[in-house]
Structures are given as structure tokens and as C-alpha cells.
C-alpha positions as CSV (number, residue, x, y, z in Angstrom):
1,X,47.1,99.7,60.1
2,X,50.6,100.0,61.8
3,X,52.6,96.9,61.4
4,X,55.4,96.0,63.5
5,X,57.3,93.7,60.8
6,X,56.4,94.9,57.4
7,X,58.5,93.6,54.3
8,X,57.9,94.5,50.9
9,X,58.9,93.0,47.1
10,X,62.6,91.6,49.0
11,X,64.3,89.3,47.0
12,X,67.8,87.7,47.5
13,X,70.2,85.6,45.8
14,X,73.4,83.4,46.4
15,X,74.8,83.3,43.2
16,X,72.6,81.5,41.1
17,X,70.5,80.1,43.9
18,X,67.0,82.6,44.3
19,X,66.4,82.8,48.4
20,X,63.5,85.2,48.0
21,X,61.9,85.7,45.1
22,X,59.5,88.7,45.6
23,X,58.5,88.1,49.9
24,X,56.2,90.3,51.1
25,X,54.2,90.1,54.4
26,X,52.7,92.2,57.2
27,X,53.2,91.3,60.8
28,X,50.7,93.0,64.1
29,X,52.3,93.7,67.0
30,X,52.3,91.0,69.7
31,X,51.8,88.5,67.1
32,X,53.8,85.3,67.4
33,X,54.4,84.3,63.6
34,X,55.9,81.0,62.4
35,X,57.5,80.5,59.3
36,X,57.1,77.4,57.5
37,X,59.0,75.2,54.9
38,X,61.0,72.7,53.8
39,X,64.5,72.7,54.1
40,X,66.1,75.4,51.5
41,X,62.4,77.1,50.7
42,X,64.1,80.7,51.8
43,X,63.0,80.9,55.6
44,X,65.8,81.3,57.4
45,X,67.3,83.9,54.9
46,X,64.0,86.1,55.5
47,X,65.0,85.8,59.4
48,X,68.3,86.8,58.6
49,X,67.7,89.8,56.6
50,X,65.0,90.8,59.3
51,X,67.9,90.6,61.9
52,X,70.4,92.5,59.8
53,X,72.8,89.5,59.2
54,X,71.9,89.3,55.4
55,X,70.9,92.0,53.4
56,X,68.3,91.9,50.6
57,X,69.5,92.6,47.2
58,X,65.9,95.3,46.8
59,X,63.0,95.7,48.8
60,X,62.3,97.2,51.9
61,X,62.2,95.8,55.6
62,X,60.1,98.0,57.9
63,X,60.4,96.9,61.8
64,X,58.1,99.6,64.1
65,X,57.2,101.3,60.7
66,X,61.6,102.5,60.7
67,X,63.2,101.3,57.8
68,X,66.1,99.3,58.2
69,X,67.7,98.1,55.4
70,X,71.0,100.1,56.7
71,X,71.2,99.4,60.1
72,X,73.6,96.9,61.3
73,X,71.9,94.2,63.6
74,X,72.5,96.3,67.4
75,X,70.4,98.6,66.3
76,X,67.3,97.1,64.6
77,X,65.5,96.3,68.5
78,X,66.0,92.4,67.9
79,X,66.7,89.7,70.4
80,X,68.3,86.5,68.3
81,X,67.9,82.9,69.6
82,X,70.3,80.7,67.6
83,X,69.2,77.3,67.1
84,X,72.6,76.4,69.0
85,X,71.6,78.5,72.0
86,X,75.1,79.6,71.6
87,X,76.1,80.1,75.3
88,X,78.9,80.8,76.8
89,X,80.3,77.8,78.6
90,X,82.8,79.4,80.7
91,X,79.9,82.0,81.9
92,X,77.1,81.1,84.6
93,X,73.5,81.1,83.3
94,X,74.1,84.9,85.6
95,X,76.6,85.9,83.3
96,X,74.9,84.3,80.3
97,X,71.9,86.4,80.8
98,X,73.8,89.6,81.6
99,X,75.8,89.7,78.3
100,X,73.8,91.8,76.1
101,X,73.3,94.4,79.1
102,X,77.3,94.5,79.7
103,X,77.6,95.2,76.3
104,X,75.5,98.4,76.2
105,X,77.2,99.5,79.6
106,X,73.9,98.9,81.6
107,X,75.0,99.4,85.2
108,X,75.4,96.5,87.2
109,X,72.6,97.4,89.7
110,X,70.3,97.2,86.7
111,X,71.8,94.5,85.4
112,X,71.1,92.1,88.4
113,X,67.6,93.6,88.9
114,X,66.8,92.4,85.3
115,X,68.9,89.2,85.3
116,X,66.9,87.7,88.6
117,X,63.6,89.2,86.8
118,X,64.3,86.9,83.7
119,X,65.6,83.9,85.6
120,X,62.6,84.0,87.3
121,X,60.0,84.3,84.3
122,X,61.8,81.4,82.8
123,X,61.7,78.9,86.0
124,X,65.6,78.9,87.0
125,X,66.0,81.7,89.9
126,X,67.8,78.5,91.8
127,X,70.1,78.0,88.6
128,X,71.9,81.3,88.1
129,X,75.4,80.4,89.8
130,X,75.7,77.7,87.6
131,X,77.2,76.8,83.8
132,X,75.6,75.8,81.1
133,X,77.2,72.3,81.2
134,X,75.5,71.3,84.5
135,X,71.9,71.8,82.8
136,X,69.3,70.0,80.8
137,X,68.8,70.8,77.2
138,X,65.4,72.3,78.0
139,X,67.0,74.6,80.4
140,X,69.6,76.2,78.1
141,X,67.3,76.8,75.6
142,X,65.4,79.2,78.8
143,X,68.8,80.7,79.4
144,X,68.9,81.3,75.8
145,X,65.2,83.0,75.7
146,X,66.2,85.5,78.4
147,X,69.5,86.4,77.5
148,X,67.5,87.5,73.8
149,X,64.9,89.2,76.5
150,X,67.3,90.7,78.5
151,X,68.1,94.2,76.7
152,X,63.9,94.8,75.7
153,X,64.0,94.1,72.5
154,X,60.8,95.1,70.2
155,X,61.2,92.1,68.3
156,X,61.9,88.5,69.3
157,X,63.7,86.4,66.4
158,X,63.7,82.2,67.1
159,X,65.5,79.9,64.5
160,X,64.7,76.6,64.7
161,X,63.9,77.0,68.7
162,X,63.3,73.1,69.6
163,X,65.3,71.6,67.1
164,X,68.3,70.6,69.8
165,X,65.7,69.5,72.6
166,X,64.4,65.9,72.6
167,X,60.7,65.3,72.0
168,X,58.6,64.7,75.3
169,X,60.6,68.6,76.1
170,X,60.0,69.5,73.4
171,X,56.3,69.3,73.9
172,X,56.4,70.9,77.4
173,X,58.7,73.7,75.9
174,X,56.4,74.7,73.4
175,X,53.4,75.6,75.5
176,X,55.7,77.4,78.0
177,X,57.2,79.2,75.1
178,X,53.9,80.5,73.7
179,X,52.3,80.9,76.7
180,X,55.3,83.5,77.7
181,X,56.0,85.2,74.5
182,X,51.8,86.0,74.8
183,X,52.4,87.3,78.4
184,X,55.1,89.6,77.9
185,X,53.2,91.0,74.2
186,X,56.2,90.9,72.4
187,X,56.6,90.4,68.5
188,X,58.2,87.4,67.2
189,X,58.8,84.9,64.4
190,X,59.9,81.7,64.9
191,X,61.5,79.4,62.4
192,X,60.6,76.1,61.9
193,X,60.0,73.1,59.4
194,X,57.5,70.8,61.6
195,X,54.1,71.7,60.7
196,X,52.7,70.1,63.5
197,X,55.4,72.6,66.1
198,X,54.1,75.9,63.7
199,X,49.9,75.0,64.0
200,X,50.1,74.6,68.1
201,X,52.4,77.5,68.4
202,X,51.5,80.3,66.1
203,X,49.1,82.7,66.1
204,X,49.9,83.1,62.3
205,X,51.8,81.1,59.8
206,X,53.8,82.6,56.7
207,X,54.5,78.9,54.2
208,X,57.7,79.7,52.0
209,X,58.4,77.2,48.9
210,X,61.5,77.7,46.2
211,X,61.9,81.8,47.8
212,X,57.9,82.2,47.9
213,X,55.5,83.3,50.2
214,X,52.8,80.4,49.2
215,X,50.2,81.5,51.9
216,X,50.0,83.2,55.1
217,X,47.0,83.1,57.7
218,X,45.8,81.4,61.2
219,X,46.9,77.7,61.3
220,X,43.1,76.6,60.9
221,X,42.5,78.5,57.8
222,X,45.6,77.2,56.0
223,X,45.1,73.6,57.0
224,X,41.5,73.8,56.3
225,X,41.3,75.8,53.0
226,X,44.6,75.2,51.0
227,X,45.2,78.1,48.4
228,X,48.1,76.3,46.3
229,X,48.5,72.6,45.8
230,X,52.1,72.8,47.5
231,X,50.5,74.4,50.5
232,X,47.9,71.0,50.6
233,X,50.3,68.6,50.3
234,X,52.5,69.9,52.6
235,X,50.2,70.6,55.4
236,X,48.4,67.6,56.7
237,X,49.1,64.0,56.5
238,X,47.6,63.5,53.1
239,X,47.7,60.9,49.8
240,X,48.7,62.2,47.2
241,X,45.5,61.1,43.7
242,X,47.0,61.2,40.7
243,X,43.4,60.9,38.8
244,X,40.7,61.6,40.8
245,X,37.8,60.9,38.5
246,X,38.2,57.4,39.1
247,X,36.4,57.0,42.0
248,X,32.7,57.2,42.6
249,X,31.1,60.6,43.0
250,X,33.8,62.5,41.7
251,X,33.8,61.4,37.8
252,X,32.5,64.8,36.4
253,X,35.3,66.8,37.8
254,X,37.5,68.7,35.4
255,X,40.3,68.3,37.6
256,X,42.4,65.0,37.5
257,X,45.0,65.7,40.5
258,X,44.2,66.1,44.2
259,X,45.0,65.4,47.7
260,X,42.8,63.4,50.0
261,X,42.8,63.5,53.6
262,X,42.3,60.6,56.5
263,X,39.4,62.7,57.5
264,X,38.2,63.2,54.3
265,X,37.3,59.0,54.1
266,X,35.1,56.9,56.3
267,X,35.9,53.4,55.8
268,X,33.0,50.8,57.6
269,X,33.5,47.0,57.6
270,X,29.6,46.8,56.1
271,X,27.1,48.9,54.8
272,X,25.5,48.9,57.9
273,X,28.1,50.8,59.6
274,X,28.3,53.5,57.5
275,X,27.1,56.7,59.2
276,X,24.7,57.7,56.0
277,X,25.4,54.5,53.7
278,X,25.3,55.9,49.9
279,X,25.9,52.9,48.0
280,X,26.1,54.6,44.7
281,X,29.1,56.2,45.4
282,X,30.5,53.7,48.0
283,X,33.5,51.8,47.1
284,X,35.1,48.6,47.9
285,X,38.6,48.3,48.8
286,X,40.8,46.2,50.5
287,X,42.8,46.8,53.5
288,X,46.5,47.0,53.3
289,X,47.4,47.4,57.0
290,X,46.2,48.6,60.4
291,X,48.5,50.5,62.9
292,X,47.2,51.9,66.3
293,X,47.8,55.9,67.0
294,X,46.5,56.4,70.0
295,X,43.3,57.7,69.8
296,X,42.2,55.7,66.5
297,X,43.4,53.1,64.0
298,X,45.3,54.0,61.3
299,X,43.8,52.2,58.1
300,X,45.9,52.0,54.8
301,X,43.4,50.4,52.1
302,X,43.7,50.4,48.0
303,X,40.9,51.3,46.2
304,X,40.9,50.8,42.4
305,X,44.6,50.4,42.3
306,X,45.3,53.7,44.9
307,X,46.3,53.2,48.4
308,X,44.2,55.8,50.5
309,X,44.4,56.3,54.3
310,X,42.1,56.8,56.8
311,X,41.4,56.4,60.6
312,X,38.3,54.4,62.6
313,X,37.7,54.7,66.1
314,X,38.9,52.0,68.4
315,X,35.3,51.2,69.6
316,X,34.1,50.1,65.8
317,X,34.4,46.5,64.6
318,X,38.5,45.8,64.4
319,X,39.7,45.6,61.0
320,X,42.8,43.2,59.3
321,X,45.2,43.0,56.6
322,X,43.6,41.1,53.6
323,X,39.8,42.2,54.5
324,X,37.7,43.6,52.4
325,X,36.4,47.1,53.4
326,X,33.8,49.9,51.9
327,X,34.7,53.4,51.5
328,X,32.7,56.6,51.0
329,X,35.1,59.6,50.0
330,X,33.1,62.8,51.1
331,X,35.5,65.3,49.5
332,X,38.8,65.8,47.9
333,X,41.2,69.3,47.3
334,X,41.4,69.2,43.5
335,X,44.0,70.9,41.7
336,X,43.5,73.7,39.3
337,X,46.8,75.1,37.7
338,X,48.4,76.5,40.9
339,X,45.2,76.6,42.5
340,X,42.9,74.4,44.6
341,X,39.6,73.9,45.4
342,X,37.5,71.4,47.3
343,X,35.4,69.2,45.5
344,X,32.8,67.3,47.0
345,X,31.2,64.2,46.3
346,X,28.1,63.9,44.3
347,X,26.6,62.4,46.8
348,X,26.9,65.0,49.1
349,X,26.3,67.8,46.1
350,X,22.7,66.1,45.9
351,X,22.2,66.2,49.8
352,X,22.8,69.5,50.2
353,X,20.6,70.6,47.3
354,X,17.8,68.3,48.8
355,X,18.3,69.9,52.2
């Protein structure tokens, strides 16, 4: 397969400080790829060697299968959006837009036809005469995207893209961002260390920790199937179970460590009300606190001396600090050197052999 981004064995240091220890990835065209990580995990290096503002110390960076280790940044086919926006203030959103084009000597007939095409794919054709002052937040960040669109790039770079905008635009900006990147089929990677901004906007996600490449695949699969324990405690809200043979049904594991989930509990106020009771491995625990979300109640209870969280639906039998609760666990991601795995409960392993 042809990829349009293909890096391979890159590593990079700042002195004694590894930023990439070894990152390799493959990116398809039209893909819109997040990268994910905690602050100082190597992201944003790996977007700045991509865009020719660092360079790795070896490996190879492939963008449209042309390798461009030595190629300074105006000729690698990459529009940049800073986090900053970095604007002009003393230009118009017009002149903004037009930069790039001026630069390259794009005559100004052109020049207009493609400014008034991008001002009106980003929703401010009525906003061109004016500066960057007399707009929202939401807005510059549009002027921003089409002044990175403006000269064609084949690749479309975002650092940190929402991080300036406050939240409720936020939200709206990152459905119009996807939705445009997806109409126009260009490449991009995006930044970012909100999981829950990289799973509704990315087709893929890369996870960096400490200058690795932890996992890479469709939001679903990574949330769903964890390959590393970082990677499951990182993605989710989850509790962290420092021995998880102490509860019911999961006693004959080998593993001690693991992560458990909200969705991974249900908690009932009686037997009764659990969906298929199982009071073998049911437990008894005693709620901690109640919060509402929304949707569903957010219940912290400690079981055997470990505070676990999970979530009931608003329509079930209201719950309150002090009370005493049951809890069936019906699975757990148990950790196997730098592995993990899910482990199910006994009850459930018995089930499923019956069925």
C-alpha cells in the first residue's frame, strides 16, 4: 500500500531528554489522525519533524512516498495551524488568508478567487474586510484553517487545534472541523491531549508515552481492547485495582493489577434488581457518593477496602451516601508484564460454557 505519511525507526533527543524513541507509523491518504498523550510523551516533536521544523537525529520520514528528511518546511506540501492561530493583527482575515499565496507570487486574480473560495468553506465570506481583533475565538481559529488551506497543501498539520477556544465552541468546532477536513479528502494529524477531543474526531489514533508509539488503531478498538496497561489507564475513565483477586469471581487469576471500568460494574440496591443476580460472586459494598452526569448517576462505592465507580440509570431506585449496595464485576483488564488482557468473571466464564 501507498502511504501518504510513512515514518520509520525516528528517534530524537534534547540533550539528555529522549523525544522519540524508535516511532514508526503508517498513515492512508485522506485519513484524519490524532495523536494522543500526555504532556511531554513526544507528540508534538513528531509533528514538528513531520513539518520540517525539527529534524530527527535517524530515521526516515516519507510524505507522498518522497523522502524528506532534507527539505526545509516550504517544500514538504504542509499547511501548519499553530495552536496560537498566529495571525496577523494588522492584516484583514482577506489578507490573513492570502499570505501564503503572496508569498509564492500567486497572482492576485488567483489569489482572490481562492481567498473568497476559502472564506466561504469556512462560514465568513461576510468577515473578510475585517481584523482579527473584531472576531470570536471560534472564528480565528477558521481564518487560521484556511490560510493553512490556502496554497493546496497535501498534508494538513493541527497542533493543539481547540486548545485556545472555550468549551460549548469547542464542541461545535470539532464536528465542523471533521466534517470539512472529510469533504475536501485531505491528509492530516492533529495534536491533542483530550482523549475524549481525539475518539470523536479521528478516524485513527497514534498514543505516544515517554517517546513511544504505545498503540495506534480506530478509537473503538483502542478504547475497547487496550494492548498496554498505560494505553488502559489512560483511555477511559477508569479505577485503578491494585489486587484484583480480591473480589469475587476473579480469585484464580494470575494477574494481581488491573483497571476496571464504570461499565464494567452494575451496582443494584437489592438482589432483585440485578439484571441476572449471581450471588456467588456478588459483592456488598457501600456507597461513597452519588453525583448526577446527565444521562446517569455517577456511583462511587468501596468494596473490600477499594473505591470502584460505576453509573445507574436515573429511572432505577435512587441511591445515598452511607447505603449499602451490591456489586457484580463482569470483567476487569488484567495486567500481564506490559501487556493486557481482559479477564472475565467466573461467573460469566461458567455462563458462556453452559450456553
Amino acid at each position: 500500500m501507498n502511504y501518504e505519511v510513512s515514518l520509520r525507526n525516528i528517534n530524537k533527543n534534547f540533550g539528555n531528554f529522549q523525544a522519540s524513541n524508535n516511532v514508526s507509523f503508517n498513515i492512508e491518504k485522506g485519513k484524519l489522525i490524532g495523536l494522543l498523550g500526555p504532556s511531554g510523551s513526544g507528540k508534538t516533536t513528531i509533528l514538528r519533524m513531520i513539518a520540517g521544523l525539527e529534524n530527527p537525529d535517524s530515521g526516515d520520514i516519507f510524505i507522498g512516498g518522497r523522502r524528506v528528511n532534507d527539505l526545509p518546511p516550504g517544500e514538504r506540501g504542509i499547511g501548519f495551524l499553530f495552536q496560537s492561530y498566529a495571525l496577523f493583527k494588522h492584516m484583514t482575515v482577506f489578507d490573513n488568508i492570502a499570505f501564503g499565496l503572496r508569498v509564492k507570487k500567486v497572482a492576485e486574480s488567483k489569489i482572490t478567487e481562492r481567498v473568497n473560495e476559502l472564506a466561504e468553506l469556512v462560514g465568513l465570506k461576510d468577515f473578510t474586510h475585517r481584523y482579527p481583533m473584531q472576531l470570536s475565538g471560534g472564528q480565528r481559529q477558521r481564518v487560521a484553517f484556511a490560510r493553512a488551506l490556502a496554497p493546496n497543501p497535501q498534508l494538513l498539520l493541527l497542533d493543539e487545534p481547540f486548545a485556545a477556544i472555550d468549551a460549548k465552541v469547542r464542541q461545535e468546532l470539532r464536528s465542523w472541523l471533521k466534517h470539512t477536513i472529510h469533504k475536501l479528502g485531505i491528509t492530516s494529524i492533529f495534536v491533542t491531549h483530550d482523549q475524549d477531543e481525539a475518539v470523536e474526531v479521528a478516524d485513527e489514533i497514534i498514543i505516544t508515552n515517554h517517546g513511544k508509539v504505545e498503540q495506534a488503531g480506530i478509537p473503538v478498538e483502542i478504547y475497547q481492547s487496550p494492548k498496554t496497561p498505560f494505553v488502559a489507564k489512560f483511555i477511559g475513565e477508569s479505577v485503578q485495582i491494585p489486587d484484583l483477586t480480591i473480589f469475587k469471581g476473579f480469585d484464580d487469576y494470575e494477574s494481581r493489577e488491573g483497571i476496571l471500568r464504570p461499565e464494567f460494574l452494575e451496582i443494584a440496591a437489592n438482589l432483585d434488581e440485578m439484571p441476572n443476580p449471581m450471588p456467588v460472586t456478588t459483592e456488598k459494598g457501600i456507597v461513597h457518593g452519588t453525583y448526577f452526569r446527565g444521562s446517569v448517576i455517577q456511583i462511587d462505592i468501596e468494596v473490600k477496602g477499594q473505591l470502584l465507580r460505576g453509573f445507574r440509570g436515573l429511572e432505577q431506585t435512587p441511591l445515598h451516601e452511607g447505603d449499602e449496595a451490591f456489586v457484580f464485576i463482569h470483567k476487569i483488564y488484567g495486567f500481564d508484564g506490559e501487556k493486557t488482557k481482559i479477564l472475565e468473571n467466573a461467573a460469566k466464564r461458567r455462563e458462556s460454557v453452559i450456553i
